[in-house]
C-alpha positions in Angstrom: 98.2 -47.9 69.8 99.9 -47.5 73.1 101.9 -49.8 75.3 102.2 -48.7 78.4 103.4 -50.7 82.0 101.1 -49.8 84.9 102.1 -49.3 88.2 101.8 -52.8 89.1 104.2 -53.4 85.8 101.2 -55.0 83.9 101.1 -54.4 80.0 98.6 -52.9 79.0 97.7 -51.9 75.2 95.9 -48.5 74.7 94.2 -48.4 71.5 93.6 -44.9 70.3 90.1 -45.8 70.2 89.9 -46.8 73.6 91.8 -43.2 74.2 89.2 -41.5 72.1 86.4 -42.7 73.7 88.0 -42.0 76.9 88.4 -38.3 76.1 84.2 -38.2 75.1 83.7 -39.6 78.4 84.9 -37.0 80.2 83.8 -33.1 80.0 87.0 -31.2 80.3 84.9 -27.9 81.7 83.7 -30.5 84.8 86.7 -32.1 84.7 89.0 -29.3 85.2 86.1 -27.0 87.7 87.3 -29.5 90.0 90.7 -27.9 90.3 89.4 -23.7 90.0 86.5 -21.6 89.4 85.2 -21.6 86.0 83.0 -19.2 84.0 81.6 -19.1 80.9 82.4 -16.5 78.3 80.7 -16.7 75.2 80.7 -20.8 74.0 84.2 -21.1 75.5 85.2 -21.1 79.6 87.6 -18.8 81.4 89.6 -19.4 85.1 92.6 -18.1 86.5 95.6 -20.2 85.2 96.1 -23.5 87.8 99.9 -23.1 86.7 100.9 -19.3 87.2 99.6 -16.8 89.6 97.4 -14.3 88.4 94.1 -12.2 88.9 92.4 -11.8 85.6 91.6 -14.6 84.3 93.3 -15.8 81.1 92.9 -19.3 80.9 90.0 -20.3 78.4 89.0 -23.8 78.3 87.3 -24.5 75.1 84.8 -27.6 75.5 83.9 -28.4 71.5 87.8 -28.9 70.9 88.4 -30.3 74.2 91.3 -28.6 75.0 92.7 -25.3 77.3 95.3 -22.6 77.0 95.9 -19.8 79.1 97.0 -16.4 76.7 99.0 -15.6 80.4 101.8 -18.1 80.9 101.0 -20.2 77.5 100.3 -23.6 79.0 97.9 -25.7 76.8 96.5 -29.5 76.5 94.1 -31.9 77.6 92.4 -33.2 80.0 94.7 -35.9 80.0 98.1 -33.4 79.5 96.0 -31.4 82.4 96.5 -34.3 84.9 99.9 -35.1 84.2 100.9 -31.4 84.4 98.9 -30.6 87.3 99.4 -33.4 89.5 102.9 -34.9 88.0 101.5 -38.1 86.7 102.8 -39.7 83.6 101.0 -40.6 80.6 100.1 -44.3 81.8 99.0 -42.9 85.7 97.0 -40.2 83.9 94.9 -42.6 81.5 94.4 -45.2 85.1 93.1 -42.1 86.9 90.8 -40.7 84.2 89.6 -44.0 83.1 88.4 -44.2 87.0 86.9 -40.9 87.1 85.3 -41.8 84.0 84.4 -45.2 85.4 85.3 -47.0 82.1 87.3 -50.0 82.9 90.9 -50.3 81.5 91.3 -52.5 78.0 90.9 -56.2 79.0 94.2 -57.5 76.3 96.0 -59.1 79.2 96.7 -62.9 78.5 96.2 -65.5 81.2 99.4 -65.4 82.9 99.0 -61.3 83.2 95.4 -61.6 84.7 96.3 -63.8 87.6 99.0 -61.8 88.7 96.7 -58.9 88.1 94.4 -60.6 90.3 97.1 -61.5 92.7 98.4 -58.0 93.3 94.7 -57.0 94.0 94.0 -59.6 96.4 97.4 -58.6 98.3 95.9 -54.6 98.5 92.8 -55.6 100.1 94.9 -57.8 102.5 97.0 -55.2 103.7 94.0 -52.8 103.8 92.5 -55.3 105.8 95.3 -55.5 108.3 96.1 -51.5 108.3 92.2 -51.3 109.8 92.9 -53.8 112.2 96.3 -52.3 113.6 94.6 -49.0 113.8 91.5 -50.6 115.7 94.2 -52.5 118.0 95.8 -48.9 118.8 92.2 -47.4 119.7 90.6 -49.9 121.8 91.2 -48.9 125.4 92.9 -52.0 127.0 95.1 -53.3 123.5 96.5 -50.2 122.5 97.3 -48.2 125.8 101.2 -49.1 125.7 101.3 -47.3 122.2 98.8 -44.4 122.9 100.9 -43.5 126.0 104.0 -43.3 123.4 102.3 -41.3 121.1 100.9 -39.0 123.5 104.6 -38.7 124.8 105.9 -37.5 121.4 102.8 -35.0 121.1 101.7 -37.4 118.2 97.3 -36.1 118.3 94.6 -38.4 117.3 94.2 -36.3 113.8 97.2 -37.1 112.9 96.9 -40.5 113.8 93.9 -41.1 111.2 95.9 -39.2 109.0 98.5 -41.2 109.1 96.2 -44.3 109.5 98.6 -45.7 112.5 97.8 -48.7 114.5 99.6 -51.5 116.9 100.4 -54.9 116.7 99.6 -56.1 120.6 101.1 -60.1 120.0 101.9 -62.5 117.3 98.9 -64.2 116.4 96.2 -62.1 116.7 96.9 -60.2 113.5 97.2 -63.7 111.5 93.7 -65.5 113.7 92.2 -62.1 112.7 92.8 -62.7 108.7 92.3 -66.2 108.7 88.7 -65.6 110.1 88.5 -63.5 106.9 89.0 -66.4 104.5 92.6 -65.1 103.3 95.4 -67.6 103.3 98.8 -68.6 104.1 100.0 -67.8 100.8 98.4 -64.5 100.8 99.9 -63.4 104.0 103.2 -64.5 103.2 102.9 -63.1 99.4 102.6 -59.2 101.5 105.2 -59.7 104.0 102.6 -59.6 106.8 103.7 -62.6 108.6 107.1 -65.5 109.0 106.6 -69.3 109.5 107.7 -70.3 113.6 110.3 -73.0 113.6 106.7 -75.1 114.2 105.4 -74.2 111.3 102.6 -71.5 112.7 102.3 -68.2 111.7 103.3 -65.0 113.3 102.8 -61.5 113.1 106.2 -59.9 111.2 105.7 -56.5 113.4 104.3 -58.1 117.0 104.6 -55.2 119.6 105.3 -52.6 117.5 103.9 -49.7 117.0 102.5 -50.0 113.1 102.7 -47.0 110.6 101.0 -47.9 107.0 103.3 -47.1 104.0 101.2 -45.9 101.3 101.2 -46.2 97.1 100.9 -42.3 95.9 97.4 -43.8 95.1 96.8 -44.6 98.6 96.9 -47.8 98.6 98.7 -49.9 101.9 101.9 -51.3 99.5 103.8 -51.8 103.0 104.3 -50.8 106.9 107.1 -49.6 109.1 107.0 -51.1 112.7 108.2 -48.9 116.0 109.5 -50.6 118.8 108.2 -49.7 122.2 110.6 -50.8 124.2 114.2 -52.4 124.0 113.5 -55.6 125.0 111.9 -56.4 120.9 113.3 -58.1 118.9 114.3 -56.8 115.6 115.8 -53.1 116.5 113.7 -49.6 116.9 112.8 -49.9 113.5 111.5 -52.5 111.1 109.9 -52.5 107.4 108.4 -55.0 105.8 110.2 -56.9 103.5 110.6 -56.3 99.8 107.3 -58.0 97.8 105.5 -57.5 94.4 104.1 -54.8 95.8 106.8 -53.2 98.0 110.4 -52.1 96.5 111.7 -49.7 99.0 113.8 -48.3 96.3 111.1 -47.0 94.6 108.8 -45.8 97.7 108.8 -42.1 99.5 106.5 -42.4 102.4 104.3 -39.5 102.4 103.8 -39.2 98.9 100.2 -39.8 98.5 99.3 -36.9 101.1 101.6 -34.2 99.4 99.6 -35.1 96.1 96.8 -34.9 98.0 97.8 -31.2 99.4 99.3 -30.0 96.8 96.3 -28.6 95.1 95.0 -26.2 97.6 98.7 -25.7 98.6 100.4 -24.4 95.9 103.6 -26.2 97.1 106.8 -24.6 95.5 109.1 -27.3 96.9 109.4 -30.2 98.9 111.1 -31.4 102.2 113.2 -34.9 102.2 113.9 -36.0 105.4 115.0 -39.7 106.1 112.4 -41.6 108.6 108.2 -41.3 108.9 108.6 -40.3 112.1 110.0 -37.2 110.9 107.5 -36.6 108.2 104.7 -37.6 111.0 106.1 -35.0 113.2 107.0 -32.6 110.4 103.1 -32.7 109.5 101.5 -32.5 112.7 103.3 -29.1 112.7 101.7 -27.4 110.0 104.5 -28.4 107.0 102.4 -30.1 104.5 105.2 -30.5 101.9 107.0 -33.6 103.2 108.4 -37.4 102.2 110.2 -39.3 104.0 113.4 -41.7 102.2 112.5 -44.3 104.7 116.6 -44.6 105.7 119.8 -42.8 104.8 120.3 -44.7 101.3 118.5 -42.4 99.1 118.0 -44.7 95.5 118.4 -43.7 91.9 114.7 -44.6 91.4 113.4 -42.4 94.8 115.2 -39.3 93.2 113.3 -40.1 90.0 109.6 -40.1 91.4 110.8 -36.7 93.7 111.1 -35.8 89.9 108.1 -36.5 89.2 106.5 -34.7 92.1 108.1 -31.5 92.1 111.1 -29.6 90.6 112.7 -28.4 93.9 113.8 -30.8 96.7 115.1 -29.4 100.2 117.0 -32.2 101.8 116.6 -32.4 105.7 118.6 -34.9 107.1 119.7 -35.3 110.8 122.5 -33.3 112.1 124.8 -35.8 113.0 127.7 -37.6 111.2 125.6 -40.4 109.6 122.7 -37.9 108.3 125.4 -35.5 107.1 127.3 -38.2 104.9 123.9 -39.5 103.9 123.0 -35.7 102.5 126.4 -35.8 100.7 125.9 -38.9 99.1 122.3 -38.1 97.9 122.6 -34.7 96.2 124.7 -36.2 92.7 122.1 -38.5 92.6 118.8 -35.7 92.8 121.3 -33.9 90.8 121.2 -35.9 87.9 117.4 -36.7 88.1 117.7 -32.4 87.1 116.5 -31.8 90.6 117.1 -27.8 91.9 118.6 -29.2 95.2 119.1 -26.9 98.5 120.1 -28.3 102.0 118.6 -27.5 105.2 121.2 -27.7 107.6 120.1 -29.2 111.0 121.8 -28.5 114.7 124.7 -30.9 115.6 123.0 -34.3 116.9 119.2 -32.9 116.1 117.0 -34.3 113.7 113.7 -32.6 112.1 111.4 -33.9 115.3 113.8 -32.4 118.0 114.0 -29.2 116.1 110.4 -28.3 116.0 109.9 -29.7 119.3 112.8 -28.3 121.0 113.2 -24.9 119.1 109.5 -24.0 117.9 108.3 -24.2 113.9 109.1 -20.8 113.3 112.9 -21.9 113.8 112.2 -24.4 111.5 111.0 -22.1 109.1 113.8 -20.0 109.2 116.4 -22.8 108.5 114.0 -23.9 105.6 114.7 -19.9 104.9 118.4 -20.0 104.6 118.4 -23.3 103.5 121.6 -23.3 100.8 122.1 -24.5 97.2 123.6 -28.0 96.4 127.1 -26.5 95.6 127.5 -24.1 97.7 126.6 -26.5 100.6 128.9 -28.7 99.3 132.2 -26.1 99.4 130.7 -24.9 102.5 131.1 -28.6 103.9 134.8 -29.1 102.5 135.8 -26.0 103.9 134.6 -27.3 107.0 137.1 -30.0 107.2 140.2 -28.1 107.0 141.9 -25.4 109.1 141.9 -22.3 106.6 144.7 -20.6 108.5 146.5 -23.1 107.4 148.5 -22.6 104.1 148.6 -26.3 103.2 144.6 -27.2 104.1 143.9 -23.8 102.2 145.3 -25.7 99.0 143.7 -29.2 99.7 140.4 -27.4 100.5 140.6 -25.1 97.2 141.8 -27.9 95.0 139.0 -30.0 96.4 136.4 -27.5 96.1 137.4 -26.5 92.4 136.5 -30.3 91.2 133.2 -29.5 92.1 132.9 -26.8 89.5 134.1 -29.2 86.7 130.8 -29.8 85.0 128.7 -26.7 85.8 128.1 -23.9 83.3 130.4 -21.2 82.4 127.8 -18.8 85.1 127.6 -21.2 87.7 131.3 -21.6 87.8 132.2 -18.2 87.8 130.0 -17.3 90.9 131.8 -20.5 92.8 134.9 -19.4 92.2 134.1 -16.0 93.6 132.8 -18.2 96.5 135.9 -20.4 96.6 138.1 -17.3 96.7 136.2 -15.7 99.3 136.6 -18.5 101.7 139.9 -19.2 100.9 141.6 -15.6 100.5 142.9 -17.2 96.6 142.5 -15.1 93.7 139.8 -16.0 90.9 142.5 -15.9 88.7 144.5 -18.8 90.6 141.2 -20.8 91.1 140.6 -20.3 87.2 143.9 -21.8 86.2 143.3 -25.0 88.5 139.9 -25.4 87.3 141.4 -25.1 83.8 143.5 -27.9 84.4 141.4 -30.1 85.6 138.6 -29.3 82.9 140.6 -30.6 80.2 141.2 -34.7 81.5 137.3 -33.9 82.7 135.9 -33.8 79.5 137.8 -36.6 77.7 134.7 -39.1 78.5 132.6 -38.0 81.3 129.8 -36.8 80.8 128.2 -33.3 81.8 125.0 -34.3 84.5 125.0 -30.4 85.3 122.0 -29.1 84.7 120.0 -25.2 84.9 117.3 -26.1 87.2 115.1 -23.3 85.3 115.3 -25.5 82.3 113.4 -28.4 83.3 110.4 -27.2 80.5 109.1 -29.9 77.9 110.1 -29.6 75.5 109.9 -31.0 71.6 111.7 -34.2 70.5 113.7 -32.2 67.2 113.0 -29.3 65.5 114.5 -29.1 62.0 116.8 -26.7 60.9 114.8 -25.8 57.6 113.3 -22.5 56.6 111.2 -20.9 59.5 108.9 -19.6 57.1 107.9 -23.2 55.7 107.2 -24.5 59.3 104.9 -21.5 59.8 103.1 -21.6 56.6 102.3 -25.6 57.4 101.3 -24.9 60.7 99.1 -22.1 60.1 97.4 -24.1 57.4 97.2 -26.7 59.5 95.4 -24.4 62.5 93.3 -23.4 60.4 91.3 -27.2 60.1 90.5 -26.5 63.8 90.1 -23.0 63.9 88.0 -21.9 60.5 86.8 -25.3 59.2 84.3 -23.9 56.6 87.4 -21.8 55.0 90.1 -24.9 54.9 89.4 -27.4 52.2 90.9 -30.8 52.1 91.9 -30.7 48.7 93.7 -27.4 49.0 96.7 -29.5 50.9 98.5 -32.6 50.0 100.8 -34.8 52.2 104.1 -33.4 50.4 103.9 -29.7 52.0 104.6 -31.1 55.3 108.3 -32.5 56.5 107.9 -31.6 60.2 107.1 -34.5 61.7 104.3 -33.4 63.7 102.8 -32.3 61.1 102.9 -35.0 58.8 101.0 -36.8 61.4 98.4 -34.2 62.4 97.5 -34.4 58.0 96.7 -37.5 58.7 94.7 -37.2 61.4 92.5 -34.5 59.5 92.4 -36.6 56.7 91.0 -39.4 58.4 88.8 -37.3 60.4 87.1 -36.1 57.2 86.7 -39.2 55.8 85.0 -40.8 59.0 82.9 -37.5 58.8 84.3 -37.1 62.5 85.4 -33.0 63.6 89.3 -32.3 63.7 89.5 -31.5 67.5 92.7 -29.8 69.2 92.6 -31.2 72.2 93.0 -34.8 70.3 96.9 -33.5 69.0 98.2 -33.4 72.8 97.8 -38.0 73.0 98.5 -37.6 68.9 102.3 -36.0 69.5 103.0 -36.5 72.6 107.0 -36.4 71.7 106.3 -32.6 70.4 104.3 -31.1 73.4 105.0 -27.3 72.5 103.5 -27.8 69.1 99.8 -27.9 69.6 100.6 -24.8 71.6 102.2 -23.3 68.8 99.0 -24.3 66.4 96.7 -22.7 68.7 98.7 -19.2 69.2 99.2 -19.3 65.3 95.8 -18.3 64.7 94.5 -17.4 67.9 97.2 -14.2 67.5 95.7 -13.0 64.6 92.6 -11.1 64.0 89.5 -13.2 62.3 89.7 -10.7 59.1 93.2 -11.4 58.6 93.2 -15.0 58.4 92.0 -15.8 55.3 94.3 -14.0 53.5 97.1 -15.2 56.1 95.9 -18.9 54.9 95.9 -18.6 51.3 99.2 -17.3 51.4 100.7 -20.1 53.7 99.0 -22.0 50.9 101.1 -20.4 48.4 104.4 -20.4 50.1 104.3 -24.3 50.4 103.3 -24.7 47.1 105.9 -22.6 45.6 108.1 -24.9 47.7 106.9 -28.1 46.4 107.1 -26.8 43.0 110.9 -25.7 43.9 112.2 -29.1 45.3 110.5 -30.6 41.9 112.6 -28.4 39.6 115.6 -29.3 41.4 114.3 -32.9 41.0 114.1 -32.5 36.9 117.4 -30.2 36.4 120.0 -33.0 36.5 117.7 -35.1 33.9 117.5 -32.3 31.7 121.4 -32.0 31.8 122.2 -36.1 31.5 119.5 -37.9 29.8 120.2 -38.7 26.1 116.8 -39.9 25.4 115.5 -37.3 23.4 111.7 -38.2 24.3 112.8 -38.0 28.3 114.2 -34.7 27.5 111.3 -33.3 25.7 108.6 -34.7 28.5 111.3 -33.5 31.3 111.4 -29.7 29.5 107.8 -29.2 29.2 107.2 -30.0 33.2 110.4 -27.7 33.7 108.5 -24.8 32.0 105.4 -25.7 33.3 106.5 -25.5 37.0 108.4 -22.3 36.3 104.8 -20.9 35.1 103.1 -21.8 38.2 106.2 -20.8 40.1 105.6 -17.4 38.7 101.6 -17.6 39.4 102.5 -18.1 42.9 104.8 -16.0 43.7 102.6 -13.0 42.3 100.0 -14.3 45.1 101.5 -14.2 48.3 103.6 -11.7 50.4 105.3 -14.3 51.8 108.4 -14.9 49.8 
């Protein structure tokens, strides 16, 4: 059974039945043909790998073992593992998503306390849905919205981009609140999503009147929020205003823009995405053609934002304006997407210009060419120290190299040796001289702090221990194993007992063929991927074990991985009996302890003359 927190933080308890039955639901070959071509090939499916690029086809999904693998770039799993690969969900989001695609309703385990706030939080989407359609209708009608259209149409906002964006106005104070009320929500509703604040008389009135309104959306696309413009400087409030933190809006959690790039990303192929700091720059950003874009919503770029940018992509290029305030604001965020194991790289933006004036001022294809030459975290970071100093200077060449160096404190032996060829190139130091000071501060470094470096190429899954025990064991007890799923009418049950396996994994993938068996239920592959989720390589592993070796080999392959871990049980039970042969003093112990000592030593033989694998 899994427990897993929705997005709404609701508990909700996944029984692997419930998981199981989800899986039935669904056929992975439909499932995935939403996402490429598929076509058959014998009783399996073949498609061009979603994950690498390629021309001949070598990803096979197999529908009877509800699973895929692609021979080309090894990726395997799930249709569940599928989702969460392919569109950078995590286990819980995946299960919600499927469970709607499948249109099987989630477990009902919540208690009474869980189900009204369920039921609150639902309530407050439709709300804000509700007022999201009627801020858009107030910005189309011709006489309400004309103030805001003229803006729009001054920034070269078009009316696609408009519904894309879903973008309305707030014309007064009331008419958003008269407008709900007709709709039989309430006072406590409107107040519970930050739509509205109580007058000094006690009325209502609308949190965003006469601003332009821009709808802040869930990655599930749901209204969670909205931003309000101000169209001229006589409203109060400032030029921008968000809603108010709720139970359904933590800014430090949002990135506006998210739900679109998932929604792109598919047929886009995105290798990276943009960060800039306000919607309108993602608005503008979009309307231009650059798909790959979230906004921060403000300078302060949270812990928690870095982690869902995780979760979206591998590579973040951070865009934030080109004055003093934006550059600080890039400074200040890079350790942070830095030790979510983000690859960072920094567009660097004219003096005073943010994302909006660039494309509109200097063309996209300038744009594109500072996304081009867009630099790495660190050297971004030297590049912006040097920039403080006067490097003619003999003094501000030491404060700049000293300060530069501490940068280089935690990275990898590689990484800083290419710095300090950068360092020294800047600063006309020797490597030798900017080794020594890096040297010297290495040493206090280390004593407690910890190393948040990381190789942005390593950001694979990968499994949660793998013993250091003989190689050859974990083979032979995978390849038995494999061979449940792969040959079932040459594995027998009884040939295997729960003592060859130590791995983890595979004590708990025994199991699950056990119990298969006995439910008279067929071992499936695609069932290991929920079943060890902490080891996702080894399923992968399992399926190239056998899949790599011709069908007229594998019998034999089988019954000596058969052999090898019985001769290994039989071993650890000689070293088991060998110290109560040497210390017992009870003669009948000895005696019954001998003849299982010679006994095992006659089967050890039997083996060992049956297998090549020693």
């Amino acid at each position: 059974m899994a427990c897993i927190k929705l997005e709404d933080n609701l508990i909700i308890k996944f029984t692997d039945d419930w998981i199981a039955s989800l899986k039935d639901r669904i056929n992975i070959v439909d499932f995935l043909g939403k996402y490429m071509f598929v076509a058959r090939a014998g009783n399996k499916y073949k498609a061009c790998c979603p994950f690498h690029q390629e021309k001949t086809p070598s990803f096979i999904i197999n529908p009877d073992e509800g699973y895929y693998h692609c021979f080309g770039c090894g990726k395997s799993g799930n249709v569940i593992s599928f989702l969460m690969e392919h569109e950078r969900l995590s286990y819980p989001e995946a299960l919600e998503s499927l469970a709607k695609y499948a249109n099987m309703k989630l477990p009902e385990n919540e208690t009474h306390g869980e189900s009204q706030d369920r039921l609150k939080k639902e309530e407050g989407y439709e709300v804000l849905r509700v007022a999201a359609l009627f801020y858009h209708a107030c910005l189309v009608t011709d006489n309400i919205g004309a103030t805001a259209r003229e803006y729009l149409k001054s920034r070269n906002i078009t009316e696609q981009i408009i519904k894309n964006f879903g973008i309305g106005y707030s014309p007064d104070y009331t008419s958003l609140v008269l407008h709900l009320m007709s709709k039989g929500y309430t006072r406590e509703q409107l107040k519970y999503v930050g739509l509205v604040h109580e007058s000094n008389d006690g009325n209502l009135i609308d949190f965003f009147a006469k601003r332009l309104i821009i709808p802040i959306m869930s990655p599930f696309d749901k209204v969670i929020a909205f931003g309000g413009r101000a169209l001229d400087e006589a409203t109060r409030g400032g030029k921008y205003k968000n809603s108010e933190e709720t139970p359904l809006f933590l800014k430090r959690n949002t990135l506006f823009g998210v739900n679109l790039f998932k929604r792109n990303r598919t047929k886009e192929n995105f290798k990276f995405v943009i960060l800039v700091e306000g919607y309108m720059d993602a608005i503008s950003l979009y309307q231009a053609g650059i798909r790959n874009v979230v906004a921060s919503m403000g300078t302060a770029l949270h812990v928690e934002q870095c982690k869902a940018l995780k979760k979206l992509i591998d590579t973040v290029y951070v865009c934030f304006d080109g004055d003093t305030a934006g550059r600080e604001a890039t400074w200040k965020s890079l350790s942070k997407l830095e030790e979510a194991k983000i690859d960072v790289r920094v567009i660097s933006l004219p003096d005073g210009m943010d994302p909006d004036d660039v494309v509109k001022q200097k063309g996209l294809d300038y744009f594109l060419n500072l996304i081009t030459i867009a630099m790495p975290m660190y050297d971004f970071m030297i590049k912006s120290i040097a920039a403080k100093f006067n490097l003619n200077l003999p003094d501000d060449i030491r404060k700049f190299t000293k300060e530069a160096t501490v940068l280089l404190v935690n990275l990898d032996p590689i990484s800083q040796d290419a710095y300090i060829k950068l360092i020294a190139e800047i600063s006309n130091i020797s490597d030798e001289s900017i080794k020594t000071t890096l040297r010297s501060l290495s040493a206090p470094a280390r004593q407690g702090k910890k190393d948040v470096s990381v190789d942005p190429s390593q950001n694979k899954a990968q499994d949660k221990t793998v013993p250091e025990e003989d190689t050859s064991l974990i083979d032979s007890a995978r390849f038995v194993l494999s061979m449940f799923f792969a040959e079932q009418s040459a594995a027998i049950l009884n040939d295997i007992r729960e003592e060859f396996f130590e791995y983890e994994p595979h004590v708990e993938i025994y199991k699950y063929i056990v119990k298969s068996i006995d439910e008279k239920k067929t071992p499936k592959v695609g069932d290991l991927f929920d079943l060890i989720r902490d080891y996702p390589n080894e399923p992968n592993e399992m399926i190239t074990a056998v899949d790599s070796l011709p069908a007229s080999e594998r019998g034999k392959k089988y019954r000596d991985s058969l052999a090898n871990l019985n001769v290994r049980v039989t071993d650890r039970r000689i070293q088991e009996i060998l110290p109560i042969l040497r210390t017992t003093q009870d003669p009948e112990e000895k005696e019954k302890a001998h003849k299982e000592y010679m006994s095992l030593l006659q089967i050890k033989k039997v083996l060992n003359n049956n297998t090549n694998i020693k």
